[in-house]
N, CA, C and O atoms as a DFTB+ gen file, in Angstrom:
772 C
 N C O
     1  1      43.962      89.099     127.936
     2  2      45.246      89.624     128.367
     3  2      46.053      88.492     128.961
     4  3      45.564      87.451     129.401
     5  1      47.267      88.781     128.931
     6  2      48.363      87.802     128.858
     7  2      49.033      88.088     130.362
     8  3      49.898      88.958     130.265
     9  1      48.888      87.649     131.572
    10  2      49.439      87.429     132.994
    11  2      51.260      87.588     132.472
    12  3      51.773      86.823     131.655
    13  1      51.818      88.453     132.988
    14  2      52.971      88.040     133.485
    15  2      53.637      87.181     134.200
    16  3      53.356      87.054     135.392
    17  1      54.505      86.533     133.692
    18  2      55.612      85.276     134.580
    19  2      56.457      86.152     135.019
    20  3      56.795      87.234     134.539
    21  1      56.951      85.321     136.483
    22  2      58.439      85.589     137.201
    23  2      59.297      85.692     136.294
    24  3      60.070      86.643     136.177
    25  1      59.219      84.385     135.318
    26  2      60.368      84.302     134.119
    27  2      60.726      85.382     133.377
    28  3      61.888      85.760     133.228
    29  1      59.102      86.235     132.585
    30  2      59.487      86.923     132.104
    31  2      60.246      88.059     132.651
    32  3      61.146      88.345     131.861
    33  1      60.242      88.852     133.732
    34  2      60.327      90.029     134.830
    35  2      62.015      90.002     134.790
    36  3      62.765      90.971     134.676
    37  1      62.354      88.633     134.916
    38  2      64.171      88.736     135.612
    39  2      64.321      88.873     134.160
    40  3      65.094      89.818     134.003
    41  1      63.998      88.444     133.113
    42  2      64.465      88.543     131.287
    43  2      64.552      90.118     131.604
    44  3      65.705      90.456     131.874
    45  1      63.541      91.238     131.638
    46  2      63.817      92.389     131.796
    47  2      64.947      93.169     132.547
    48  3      65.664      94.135     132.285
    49  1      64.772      92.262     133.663
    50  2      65.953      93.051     134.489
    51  2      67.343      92.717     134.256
    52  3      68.311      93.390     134.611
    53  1      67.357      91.307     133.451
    54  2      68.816      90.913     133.351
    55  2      69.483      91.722     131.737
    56  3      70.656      91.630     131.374
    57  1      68.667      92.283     131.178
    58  2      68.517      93.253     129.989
    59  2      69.063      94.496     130.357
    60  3      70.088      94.874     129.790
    61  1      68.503      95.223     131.264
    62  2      68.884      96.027     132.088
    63  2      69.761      96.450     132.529
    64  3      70.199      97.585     132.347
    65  1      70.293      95.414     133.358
    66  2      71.997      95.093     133.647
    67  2      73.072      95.139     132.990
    68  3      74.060      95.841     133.206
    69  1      72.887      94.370     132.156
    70  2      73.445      94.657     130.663
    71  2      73.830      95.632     129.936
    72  3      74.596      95.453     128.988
    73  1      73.401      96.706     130.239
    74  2      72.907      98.627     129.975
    75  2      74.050      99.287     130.638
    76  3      74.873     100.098     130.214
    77  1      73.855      98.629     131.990
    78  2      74.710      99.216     132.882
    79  2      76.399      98.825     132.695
    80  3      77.209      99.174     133.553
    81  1      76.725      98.212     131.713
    82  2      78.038      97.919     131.757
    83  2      78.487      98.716     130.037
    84  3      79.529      98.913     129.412
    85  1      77.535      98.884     129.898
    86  2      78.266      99.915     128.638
    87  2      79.518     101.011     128.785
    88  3      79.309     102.073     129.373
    89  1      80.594     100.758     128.323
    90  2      81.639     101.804     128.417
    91  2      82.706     100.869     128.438
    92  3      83.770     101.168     127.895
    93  1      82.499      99.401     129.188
    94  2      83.413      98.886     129.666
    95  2      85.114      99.068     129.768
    96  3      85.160     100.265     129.482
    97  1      86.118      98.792     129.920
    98  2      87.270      98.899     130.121
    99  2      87.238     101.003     130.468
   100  3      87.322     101.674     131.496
   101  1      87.099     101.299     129.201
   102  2      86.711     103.020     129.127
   103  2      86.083     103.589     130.367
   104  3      86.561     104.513     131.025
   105  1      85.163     103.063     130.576
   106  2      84.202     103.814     131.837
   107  2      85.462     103.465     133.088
   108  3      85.819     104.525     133.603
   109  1      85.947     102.654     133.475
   110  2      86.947     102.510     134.589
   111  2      88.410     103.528     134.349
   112  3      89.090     104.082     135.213
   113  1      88.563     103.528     133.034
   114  2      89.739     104.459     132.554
   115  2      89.376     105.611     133.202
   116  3      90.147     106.125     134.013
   117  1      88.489     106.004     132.994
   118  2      87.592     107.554     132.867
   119  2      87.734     107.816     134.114
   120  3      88.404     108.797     134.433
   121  1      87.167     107.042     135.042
   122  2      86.827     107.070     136.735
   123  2      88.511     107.396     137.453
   124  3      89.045     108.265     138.143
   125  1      88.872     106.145     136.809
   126  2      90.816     106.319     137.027
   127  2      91.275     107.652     137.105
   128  3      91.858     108.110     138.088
   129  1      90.971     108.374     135.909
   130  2      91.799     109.447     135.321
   131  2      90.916     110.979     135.987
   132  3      91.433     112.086     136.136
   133  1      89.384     110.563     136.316
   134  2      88.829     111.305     137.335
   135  2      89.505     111.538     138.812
   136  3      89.609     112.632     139.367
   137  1      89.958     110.231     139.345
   138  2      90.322     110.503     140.530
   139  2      91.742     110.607     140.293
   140  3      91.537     111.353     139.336
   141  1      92.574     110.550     140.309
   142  2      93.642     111.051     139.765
   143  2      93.709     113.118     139.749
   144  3      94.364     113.927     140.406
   145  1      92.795     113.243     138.779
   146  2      92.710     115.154     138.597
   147  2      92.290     115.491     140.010
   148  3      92.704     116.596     140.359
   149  1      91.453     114.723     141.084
   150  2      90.713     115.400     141.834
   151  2      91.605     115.402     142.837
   152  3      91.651     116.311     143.667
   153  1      92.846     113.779     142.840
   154  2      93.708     114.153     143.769
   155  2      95.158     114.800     143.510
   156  3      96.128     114.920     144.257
   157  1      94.927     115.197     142.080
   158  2      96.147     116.751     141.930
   159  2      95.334     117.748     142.317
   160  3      95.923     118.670     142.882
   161  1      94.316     117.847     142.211
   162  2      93.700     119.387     142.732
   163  2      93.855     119.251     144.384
   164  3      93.940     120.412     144.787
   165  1      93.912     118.565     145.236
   166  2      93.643     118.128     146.365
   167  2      95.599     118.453     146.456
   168  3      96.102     119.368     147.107
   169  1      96.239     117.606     145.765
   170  2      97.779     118.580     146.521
   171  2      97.789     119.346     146.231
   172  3      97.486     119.857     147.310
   173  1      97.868     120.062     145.671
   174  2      98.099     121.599     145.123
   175  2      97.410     122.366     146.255
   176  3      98.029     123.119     147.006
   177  1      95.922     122.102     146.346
   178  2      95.593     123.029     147.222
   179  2      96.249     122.660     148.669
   180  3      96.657     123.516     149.454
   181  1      96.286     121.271     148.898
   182  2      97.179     121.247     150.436
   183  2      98.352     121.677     150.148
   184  3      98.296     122.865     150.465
   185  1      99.221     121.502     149.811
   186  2     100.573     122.362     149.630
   187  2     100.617     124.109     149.873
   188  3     101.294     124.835     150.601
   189  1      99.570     124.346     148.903
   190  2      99.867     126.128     149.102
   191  2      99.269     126.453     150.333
   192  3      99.757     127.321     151.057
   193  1      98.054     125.707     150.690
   194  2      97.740     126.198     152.128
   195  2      98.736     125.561     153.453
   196  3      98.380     125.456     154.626
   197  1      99.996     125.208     152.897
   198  2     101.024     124.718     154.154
   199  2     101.771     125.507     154.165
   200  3     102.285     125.588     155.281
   201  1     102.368     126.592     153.084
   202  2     103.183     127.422     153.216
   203  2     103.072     128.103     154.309
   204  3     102.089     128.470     154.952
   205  1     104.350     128.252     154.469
   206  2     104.694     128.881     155.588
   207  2     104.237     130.999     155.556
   208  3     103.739     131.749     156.396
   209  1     104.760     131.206     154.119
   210  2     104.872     132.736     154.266
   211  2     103.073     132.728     153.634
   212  3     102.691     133.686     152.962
   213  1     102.339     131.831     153.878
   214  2     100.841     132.722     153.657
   215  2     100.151     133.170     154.462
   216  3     100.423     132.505     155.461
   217  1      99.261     134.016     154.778
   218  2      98.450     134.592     156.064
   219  2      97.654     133.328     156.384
   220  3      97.334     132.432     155.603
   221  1      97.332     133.467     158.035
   222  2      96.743     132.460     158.678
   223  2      95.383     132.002     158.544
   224  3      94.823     130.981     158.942
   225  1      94.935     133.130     157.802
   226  2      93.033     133.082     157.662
   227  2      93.079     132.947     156.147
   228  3      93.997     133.281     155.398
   229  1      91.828     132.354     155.821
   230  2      91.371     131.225     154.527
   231  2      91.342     132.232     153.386
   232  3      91.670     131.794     152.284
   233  1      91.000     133.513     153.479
   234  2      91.189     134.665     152.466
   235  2      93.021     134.986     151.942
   236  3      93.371     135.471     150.866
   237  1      93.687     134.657     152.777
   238  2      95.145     135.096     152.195
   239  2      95.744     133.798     151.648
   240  3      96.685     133.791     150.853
   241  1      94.934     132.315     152.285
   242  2      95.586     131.257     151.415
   243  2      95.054     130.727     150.347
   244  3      95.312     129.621     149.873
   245  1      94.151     131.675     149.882
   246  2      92.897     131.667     148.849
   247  2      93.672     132.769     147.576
   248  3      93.732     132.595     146.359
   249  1      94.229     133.981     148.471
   250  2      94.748     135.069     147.992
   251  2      96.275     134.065     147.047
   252  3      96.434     134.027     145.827
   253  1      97.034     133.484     147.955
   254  2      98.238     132.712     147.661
   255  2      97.868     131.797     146.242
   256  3      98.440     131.925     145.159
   257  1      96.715     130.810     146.572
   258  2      96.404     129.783     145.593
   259  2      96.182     130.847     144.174
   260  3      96.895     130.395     143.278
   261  1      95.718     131.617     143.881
   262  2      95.110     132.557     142.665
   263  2      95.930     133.355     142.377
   264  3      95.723     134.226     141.532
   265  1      97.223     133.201     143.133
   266  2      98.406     134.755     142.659
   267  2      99.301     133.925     141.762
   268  3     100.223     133.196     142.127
   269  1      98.879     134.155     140.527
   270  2      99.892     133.503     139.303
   271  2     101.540     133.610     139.634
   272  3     102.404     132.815     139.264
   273  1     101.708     134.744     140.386
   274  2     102.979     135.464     140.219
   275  2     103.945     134.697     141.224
   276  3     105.153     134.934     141.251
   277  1     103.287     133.698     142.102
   278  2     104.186     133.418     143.072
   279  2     104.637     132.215     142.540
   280  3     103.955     131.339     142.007
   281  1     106.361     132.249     142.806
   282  2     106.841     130.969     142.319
   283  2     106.585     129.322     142.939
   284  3     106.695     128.215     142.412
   285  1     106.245     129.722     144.133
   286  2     105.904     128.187     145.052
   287  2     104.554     127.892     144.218
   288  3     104.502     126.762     143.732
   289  1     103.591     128.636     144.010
   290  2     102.333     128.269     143.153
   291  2     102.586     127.912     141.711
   292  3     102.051     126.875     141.321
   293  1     103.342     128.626     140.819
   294  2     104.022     128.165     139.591
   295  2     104.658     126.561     139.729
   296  3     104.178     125.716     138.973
   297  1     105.600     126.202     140.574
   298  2     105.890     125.265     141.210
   299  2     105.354     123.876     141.537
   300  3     105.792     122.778     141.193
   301  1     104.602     124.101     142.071
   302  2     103.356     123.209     142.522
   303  2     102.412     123.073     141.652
   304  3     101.727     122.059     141.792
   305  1     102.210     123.616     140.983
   306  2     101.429     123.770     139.678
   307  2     101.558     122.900     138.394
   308  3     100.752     122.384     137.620
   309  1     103.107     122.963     138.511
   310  2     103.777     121.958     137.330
   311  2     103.871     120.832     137.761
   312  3     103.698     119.876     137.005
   313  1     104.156     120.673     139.021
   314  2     103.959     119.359     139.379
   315  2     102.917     118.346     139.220
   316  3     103.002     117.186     138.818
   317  1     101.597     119.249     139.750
   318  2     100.802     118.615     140.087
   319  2     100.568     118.591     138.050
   320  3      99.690     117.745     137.877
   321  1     100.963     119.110     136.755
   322  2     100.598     119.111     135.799
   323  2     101.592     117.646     135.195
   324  3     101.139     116.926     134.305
   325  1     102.727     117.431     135.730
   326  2     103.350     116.213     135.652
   327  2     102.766     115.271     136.201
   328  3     102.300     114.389     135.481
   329  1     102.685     115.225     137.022
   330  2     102.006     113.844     138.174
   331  2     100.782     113.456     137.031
   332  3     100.736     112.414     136.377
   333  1      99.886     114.498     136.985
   334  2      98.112     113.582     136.205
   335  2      99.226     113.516     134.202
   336  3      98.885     112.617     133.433
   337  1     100.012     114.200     133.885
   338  2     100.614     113.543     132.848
   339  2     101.577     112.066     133.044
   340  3     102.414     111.614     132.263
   341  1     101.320     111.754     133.799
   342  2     102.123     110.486     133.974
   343  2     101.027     109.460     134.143
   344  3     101.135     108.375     133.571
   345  1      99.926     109.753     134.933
   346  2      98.650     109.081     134.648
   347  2      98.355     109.114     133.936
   348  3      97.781     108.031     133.816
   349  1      98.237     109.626     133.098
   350  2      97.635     109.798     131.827
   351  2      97.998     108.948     130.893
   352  3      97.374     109.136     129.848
   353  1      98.897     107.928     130.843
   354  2      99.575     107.188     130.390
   355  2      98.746     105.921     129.937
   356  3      98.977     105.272     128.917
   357  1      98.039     105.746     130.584
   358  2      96.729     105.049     130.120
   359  2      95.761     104.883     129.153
   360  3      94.931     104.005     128.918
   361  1      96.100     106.069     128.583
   362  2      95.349     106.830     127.270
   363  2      96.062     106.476     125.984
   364  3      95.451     106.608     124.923
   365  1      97.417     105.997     125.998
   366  2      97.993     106.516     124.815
   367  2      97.682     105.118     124.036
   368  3      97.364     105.347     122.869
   369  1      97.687     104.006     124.301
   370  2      97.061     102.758     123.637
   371  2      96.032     103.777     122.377
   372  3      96.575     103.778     121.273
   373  1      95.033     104.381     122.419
   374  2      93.889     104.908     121.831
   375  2      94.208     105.925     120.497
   376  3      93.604     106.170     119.453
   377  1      95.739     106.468     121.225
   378  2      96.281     106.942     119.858
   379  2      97.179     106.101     118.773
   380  3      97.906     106.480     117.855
   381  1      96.854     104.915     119.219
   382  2      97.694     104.632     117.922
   383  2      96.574     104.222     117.189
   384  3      95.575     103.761     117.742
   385  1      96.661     104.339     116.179
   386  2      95.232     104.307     114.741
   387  2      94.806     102.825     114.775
   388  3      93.632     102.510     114.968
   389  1      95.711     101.995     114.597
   390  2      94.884     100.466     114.542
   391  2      94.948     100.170     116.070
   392  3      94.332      99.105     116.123
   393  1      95.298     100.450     117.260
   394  2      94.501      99.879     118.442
   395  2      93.287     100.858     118.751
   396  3      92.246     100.449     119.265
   397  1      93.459     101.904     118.470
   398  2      91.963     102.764     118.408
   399  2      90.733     102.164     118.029
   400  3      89.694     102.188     118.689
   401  1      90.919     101.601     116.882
   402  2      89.938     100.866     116.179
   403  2      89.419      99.735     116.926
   404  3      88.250      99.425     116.700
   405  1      89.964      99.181     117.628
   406  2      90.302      97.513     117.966
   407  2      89.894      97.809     119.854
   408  3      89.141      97.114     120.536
   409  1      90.520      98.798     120.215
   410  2      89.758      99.256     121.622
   411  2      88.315      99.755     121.995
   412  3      87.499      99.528     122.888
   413  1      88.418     100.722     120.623
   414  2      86.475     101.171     120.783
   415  2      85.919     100.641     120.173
   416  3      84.717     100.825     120.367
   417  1      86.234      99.716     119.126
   418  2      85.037      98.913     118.384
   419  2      84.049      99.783     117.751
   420  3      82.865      99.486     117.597
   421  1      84.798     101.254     117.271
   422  2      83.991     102.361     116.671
   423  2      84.834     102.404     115.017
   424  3      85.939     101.931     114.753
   425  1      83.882     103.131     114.089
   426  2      84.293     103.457     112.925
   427  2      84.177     104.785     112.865
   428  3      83.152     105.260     113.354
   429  1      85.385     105.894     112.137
   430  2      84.896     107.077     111.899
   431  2      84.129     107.500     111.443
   432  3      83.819     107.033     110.347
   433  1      83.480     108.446     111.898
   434  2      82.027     109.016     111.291
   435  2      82.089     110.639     110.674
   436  3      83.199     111.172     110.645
   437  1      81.393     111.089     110.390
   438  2      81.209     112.407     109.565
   439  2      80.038     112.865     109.498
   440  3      79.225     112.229     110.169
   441  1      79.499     114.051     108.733
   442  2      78.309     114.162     108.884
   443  2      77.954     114.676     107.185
   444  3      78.642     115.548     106.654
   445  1      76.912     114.067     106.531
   446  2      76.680     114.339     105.421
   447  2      76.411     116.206     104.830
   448  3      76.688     117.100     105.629
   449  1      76.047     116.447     103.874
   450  2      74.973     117.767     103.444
   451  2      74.163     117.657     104.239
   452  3      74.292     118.454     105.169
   453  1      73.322     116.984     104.305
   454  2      72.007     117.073     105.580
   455  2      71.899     116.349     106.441
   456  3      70.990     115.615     106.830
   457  1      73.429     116.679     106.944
   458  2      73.215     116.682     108.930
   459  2      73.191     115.607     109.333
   460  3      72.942     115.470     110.531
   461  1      73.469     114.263     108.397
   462  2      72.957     112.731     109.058
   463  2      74.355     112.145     109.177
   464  3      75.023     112.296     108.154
   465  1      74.966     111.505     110.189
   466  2      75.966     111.131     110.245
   467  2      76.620     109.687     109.255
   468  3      75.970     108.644     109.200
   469  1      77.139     109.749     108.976
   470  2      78.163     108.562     107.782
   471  2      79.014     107.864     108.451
   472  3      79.202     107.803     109.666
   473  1      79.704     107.149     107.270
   474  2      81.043     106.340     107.550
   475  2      81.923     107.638     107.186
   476  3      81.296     108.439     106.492
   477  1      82.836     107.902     107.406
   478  2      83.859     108.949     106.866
   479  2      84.595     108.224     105.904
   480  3      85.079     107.108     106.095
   481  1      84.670     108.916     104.816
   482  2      85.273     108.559     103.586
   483  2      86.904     108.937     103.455
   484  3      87.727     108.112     103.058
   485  1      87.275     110.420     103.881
   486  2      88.318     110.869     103.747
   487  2      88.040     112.279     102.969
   488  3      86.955     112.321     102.390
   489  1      88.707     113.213     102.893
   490  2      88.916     114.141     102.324
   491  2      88.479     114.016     100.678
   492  3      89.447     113.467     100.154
   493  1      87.512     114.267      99.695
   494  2      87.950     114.362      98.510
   495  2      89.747     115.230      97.881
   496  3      90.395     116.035      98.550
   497  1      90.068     114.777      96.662
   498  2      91.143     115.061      96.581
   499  2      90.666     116.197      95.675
   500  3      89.578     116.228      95.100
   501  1      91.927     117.422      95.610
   502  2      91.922     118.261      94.747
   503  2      92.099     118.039      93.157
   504  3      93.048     117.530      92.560
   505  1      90.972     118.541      92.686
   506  2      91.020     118.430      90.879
   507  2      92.637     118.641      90.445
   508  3      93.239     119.682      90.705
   509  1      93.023     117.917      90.003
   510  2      94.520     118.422      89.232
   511  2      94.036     120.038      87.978
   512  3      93.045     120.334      87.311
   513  1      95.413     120.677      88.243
   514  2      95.162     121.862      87.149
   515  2      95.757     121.207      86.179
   516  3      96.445     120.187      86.179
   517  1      95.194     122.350      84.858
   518  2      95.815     121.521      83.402
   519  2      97.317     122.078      83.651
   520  3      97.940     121.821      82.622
   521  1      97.999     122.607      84.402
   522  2      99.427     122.031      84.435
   523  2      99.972     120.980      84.739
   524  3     101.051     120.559      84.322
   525  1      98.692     120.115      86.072
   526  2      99.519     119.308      86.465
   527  2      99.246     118.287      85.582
   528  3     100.028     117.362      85.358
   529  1      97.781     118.468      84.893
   530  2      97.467     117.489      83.837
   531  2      98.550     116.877      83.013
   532  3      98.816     115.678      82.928
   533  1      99.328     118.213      82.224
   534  2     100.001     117.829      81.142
   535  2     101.455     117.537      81.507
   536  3     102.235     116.995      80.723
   537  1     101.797     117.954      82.828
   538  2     102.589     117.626      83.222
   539  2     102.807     115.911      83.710
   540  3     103.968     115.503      83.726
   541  1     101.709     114.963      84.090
   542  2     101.483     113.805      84.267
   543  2     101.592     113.362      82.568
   544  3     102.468     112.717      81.992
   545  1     100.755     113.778      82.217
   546  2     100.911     112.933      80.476
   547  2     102.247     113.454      79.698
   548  3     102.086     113.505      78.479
   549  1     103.305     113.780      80.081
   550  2     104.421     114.010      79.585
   551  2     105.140     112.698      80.230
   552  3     105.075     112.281      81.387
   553  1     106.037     112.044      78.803
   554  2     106.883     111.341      79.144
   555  2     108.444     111.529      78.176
   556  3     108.702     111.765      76.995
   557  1     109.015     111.346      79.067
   558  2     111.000     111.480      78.201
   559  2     111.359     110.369      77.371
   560  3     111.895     110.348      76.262
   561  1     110.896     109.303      78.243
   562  2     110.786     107.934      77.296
   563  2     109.745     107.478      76.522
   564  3     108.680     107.520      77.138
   565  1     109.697     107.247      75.904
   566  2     108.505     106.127      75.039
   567  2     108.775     104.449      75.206
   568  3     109.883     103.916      75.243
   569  1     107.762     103.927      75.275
   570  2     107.987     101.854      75.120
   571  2     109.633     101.466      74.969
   572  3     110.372     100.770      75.667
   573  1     109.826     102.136      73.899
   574  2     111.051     101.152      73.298
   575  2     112.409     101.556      74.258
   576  3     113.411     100.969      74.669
   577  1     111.871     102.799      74.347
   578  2     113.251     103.103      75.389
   579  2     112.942     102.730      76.566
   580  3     113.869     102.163      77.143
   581  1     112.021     102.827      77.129
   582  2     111.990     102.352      78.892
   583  2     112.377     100.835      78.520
   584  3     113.152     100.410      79.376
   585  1     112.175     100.139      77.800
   586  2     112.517      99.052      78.223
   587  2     114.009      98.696      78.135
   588  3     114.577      97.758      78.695
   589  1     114.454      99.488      77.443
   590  2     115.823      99.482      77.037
   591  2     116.570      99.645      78.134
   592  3     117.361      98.856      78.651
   593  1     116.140     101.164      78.580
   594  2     116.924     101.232      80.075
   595  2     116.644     100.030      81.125
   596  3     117.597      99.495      81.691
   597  1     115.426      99.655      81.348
   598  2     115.075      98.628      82.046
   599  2     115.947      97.586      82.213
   600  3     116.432      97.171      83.265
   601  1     116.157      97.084      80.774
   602  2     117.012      95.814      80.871
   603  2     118.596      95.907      81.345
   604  3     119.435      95.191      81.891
   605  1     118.453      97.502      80.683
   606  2     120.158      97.708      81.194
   607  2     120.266      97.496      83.079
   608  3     121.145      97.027      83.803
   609  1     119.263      97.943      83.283
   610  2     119.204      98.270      84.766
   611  2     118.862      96.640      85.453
   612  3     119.501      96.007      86.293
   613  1     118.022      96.408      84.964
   614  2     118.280      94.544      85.507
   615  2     119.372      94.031      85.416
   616  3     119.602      93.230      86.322
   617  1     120.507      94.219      84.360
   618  2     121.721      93.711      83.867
   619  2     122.321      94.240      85.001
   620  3     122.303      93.281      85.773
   621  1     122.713      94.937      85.438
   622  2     123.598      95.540      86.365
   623  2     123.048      95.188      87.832
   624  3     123.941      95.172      88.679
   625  1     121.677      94.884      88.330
   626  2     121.776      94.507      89.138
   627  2     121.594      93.111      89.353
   628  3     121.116      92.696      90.409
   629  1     121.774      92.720      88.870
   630  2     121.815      91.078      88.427
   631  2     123.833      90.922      88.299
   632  3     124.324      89.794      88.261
   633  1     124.787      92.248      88.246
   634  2     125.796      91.691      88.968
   635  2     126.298      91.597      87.151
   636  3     127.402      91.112      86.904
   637  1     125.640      91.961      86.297
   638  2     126.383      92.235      84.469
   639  2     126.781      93.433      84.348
   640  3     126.705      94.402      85.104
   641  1     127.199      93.294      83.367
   642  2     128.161      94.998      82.583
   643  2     127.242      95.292      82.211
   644  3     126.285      94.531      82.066
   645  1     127.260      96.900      81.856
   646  2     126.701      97.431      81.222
   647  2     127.279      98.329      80.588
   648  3     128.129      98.908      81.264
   649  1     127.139      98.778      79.296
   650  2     128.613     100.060      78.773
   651  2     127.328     101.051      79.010
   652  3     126.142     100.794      78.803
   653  1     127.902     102.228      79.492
   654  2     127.305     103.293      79.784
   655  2     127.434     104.472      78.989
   656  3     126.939     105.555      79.302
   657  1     128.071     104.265      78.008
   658  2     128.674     105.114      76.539
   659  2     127.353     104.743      75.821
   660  3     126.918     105.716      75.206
   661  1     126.497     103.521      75.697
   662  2     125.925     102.897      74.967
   663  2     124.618     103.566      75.251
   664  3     123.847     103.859      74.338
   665  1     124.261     103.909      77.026
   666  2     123.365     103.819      77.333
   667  2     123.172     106.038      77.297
   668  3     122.186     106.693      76.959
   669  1     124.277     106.441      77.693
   670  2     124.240     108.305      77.611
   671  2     124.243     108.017      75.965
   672  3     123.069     107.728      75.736
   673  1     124.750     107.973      75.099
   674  2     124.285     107.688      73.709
   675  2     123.167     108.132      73.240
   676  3     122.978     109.151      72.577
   677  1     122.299     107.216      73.655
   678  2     121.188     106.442      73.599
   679  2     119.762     107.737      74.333
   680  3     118.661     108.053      73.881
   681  1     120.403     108.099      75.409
   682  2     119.531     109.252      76.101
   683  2     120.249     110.428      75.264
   684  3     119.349     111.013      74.660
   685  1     121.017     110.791      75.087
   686  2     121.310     112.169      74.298
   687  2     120.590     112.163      72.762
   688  3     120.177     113.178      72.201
   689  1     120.538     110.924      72.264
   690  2     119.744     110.612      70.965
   691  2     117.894     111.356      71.461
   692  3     117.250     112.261      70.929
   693  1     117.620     110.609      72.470
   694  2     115.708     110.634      72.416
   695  2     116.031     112.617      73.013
   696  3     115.280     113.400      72.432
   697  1     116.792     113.123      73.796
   698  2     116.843     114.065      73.805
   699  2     116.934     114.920      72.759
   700  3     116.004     115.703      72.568
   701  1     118.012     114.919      71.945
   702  2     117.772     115.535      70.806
   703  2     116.342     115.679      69.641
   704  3     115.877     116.613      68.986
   705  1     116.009     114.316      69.805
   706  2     114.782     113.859      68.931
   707  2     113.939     114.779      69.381
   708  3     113.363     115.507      68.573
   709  1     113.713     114.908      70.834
   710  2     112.636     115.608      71.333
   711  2     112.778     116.911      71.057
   712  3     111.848     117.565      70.584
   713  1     114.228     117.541      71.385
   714  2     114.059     118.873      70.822
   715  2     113.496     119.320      69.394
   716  3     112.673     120.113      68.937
   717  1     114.631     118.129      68.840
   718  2     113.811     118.608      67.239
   719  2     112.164     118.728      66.717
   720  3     111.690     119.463      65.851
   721  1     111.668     117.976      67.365
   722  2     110.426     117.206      67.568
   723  2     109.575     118.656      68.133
   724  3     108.666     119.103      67.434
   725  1     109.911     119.259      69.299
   726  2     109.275     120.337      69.458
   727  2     110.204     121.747      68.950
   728  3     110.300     122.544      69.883
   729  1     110.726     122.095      67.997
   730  2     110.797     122.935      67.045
   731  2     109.997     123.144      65.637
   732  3     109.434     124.131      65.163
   733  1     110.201     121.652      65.108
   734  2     109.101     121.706      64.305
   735  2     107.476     121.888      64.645
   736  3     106.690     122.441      63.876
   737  1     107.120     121.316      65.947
   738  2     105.516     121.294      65.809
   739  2     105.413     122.465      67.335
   740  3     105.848     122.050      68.409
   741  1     105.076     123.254      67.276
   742  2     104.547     124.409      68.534
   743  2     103.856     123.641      69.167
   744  3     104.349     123.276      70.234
   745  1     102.648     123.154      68.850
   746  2     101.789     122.541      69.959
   747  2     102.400     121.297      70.506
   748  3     101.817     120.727      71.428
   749  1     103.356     120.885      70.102
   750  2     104.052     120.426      71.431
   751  2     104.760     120.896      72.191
   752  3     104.713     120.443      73.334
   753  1     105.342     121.569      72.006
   754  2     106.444     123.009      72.622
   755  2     105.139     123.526      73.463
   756  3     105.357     124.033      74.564
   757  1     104.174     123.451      73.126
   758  2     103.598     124.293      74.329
   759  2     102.788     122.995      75.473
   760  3     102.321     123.391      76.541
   761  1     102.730     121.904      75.200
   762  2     102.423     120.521      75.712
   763  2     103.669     120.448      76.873
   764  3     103.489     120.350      78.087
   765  1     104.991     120.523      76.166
   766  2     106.111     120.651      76.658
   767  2     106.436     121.428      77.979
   768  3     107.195     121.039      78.867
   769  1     105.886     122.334      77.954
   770  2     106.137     123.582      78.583
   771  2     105.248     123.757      79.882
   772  3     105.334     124.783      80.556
């Protein structure tokens, strides 16, 4: 058997220590925002027990603190619900999404089919229906025309003419085509549709 060193003993305890600072910045937030609630609960209750119109014994300023209905308690109430919202101010760093990340040094988690926690992926997305299917694989233009418009549309913002007789023309043409196009064949008329 192997004697213990001094050396080794403080390695343990300085391990230890170490333990004890987990939470950091957070654990002081927490304590903050603890004492803070304990000293709104602390006015509230000194306030209603200073009123003047409450009975002198601890049952009627007990009676006062618990009577929703009285406006000095409504009153005092909001206050003391402003005051720890103004402390609270401390917190909001955590809602914004990239200092969240960057403050807790945490990744979202989830929990699988069997119960074991993950990285969170996100929502799967909903299957498209075959409307929206055919509605995605429908196009007004084909190659030759998108590029057509394209160039017209670079031309003009590039500060050139463009005749626009040339270009409604041109779209009333593939329009027509298309109608004709689905008169003759149904199963596109119903692709269409």
């Amino acid at each position: 058997a192997q004697a213990s060193t001094p050396s080794d003993n403080t390695n343990v305890v300085e391990t230890s220590k170490g333990h004890d600072k987990s939470g950091g910045y957070l654990r002081r937030m927490l304590i903050f925002d603890l004492v803070i609630f304990l000293l709104c609960v602390g006015m509230l209750v000194l306030i209603v027990a200073t009123q003047p119109h409450t009975k002198g014994d601890i049952d009627g300023k007990l009676e006062t603190l618990l009577n929703a209905d009285d406006w000095q308690v409504k009153q005092t109430f909001y206050c003391c619900q402003f005051i720890y919202g103004i402390f609270s101010i401390v917190f909001v760093p955590f809602q914004i999404p990239i200092l969240q990340a960057v403050l807790t040094h945490s990744a979202p988690t989830a929990y699988d089919k069997a119960g074991r926690t993950r990285k969170f992926k996100g929502a799967k997305p909903p299957e498209p229906t075959e409307e929206e299917k055919l509605s995605r694989s429908k196009s007004i233009l084909d190659k030759e025309q998108l590029d057509f418009f394209m160039n017209h549309l670079k031309t003009s913002l590039a500060g050139g003419t463009v005749r626009m007789e040339e270009m409604q023309a041109e779209m009333r043409n593939r329009a027509s085509s298309l109608a004709n196009a689905m008169q003759k064949d149904p199963e596109k008329q119903d692709q269409a549709a």
